[in-house]
N, C-alpha and C positions, 0 to 999 in steps of 0.2 A: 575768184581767188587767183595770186600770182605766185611760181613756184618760181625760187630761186636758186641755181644750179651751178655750181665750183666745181670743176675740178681740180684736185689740189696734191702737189706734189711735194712731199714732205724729206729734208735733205734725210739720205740715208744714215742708219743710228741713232735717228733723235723720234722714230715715230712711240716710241712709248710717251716718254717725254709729251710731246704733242698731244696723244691722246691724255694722258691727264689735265695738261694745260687744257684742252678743250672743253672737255667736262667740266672745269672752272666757267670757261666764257661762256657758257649755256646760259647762265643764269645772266648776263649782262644781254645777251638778243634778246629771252625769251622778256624781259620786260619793256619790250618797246611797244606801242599802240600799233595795233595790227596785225603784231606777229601771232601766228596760227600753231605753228609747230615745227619743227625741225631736228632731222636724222643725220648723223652723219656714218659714211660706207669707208669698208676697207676694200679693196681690190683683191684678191685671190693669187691674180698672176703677177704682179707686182708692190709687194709687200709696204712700199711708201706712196702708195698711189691711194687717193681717197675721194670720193664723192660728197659733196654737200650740199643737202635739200632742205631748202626752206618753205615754208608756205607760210604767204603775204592774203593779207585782205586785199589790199593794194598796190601797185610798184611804188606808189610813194611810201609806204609805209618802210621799205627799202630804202630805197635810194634817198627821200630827205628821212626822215622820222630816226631813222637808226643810223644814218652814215652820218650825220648830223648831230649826232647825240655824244656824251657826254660814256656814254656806252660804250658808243662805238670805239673811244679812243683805247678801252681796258680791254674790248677785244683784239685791237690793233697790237696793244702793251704784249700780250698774250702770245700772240698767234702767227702775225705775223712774218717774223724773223726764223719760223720753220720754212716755209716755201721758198723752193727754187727751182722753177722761176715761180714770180708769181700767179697767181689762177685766172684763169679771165673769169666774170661772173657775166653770168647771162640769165635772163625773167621769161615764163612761158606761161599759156595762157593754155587752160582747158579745152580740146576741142571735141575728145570722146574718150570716155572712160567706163571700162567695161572689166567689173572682177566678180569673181564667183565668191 
């Protein structure tokens, strides 16, 4: 499994806004082959600051399967046009995980 990770910085004033649009685009990821599940975080110490966790079967399941899709363009429509600047996205791979 591959976890994909944003951080995202959402222009101040529009994070509610955002968080509803998001909630929308939920259902445009969550149907691409592959996708596992995905959280999205608020930040605590900075109110437009957010995190966002995907989990991939595999990075292509990402990068072609969904950035490639027909999806991705209503999450783009969506979501977008909050961020500034935009997020870099980055894939990470298991190497030890340990919860009680």
């Amino acid at each position: 499994m591959i976890l994909e990770v944003a951080i995202l910085y959402v222009k101040k004033g529009e994070e509610l806004l955002f968080e509803k649009d998001f909630g929308i685009a939920g259902q445009h990821i969550s149907s691409i082959n592959g996708y596992v599940g995905h959280s999205l975080r608020k930040c605590i110490e900075l109110e437009n600051k957010y995190i966002l966790l995907v989990d991939w079967e595999k990075i292509e399941d990402h990068t072609i399967g969904f950035r490639e899709s027909e999806q991705y363009l209503e999450w783009k429509k969506l979501l977008h046009h909050y961020y500034d600047p935009f997020p870099v996205v980055e894939h990470f791979e298991m190497i030890l995980e340990n919860k009680k």
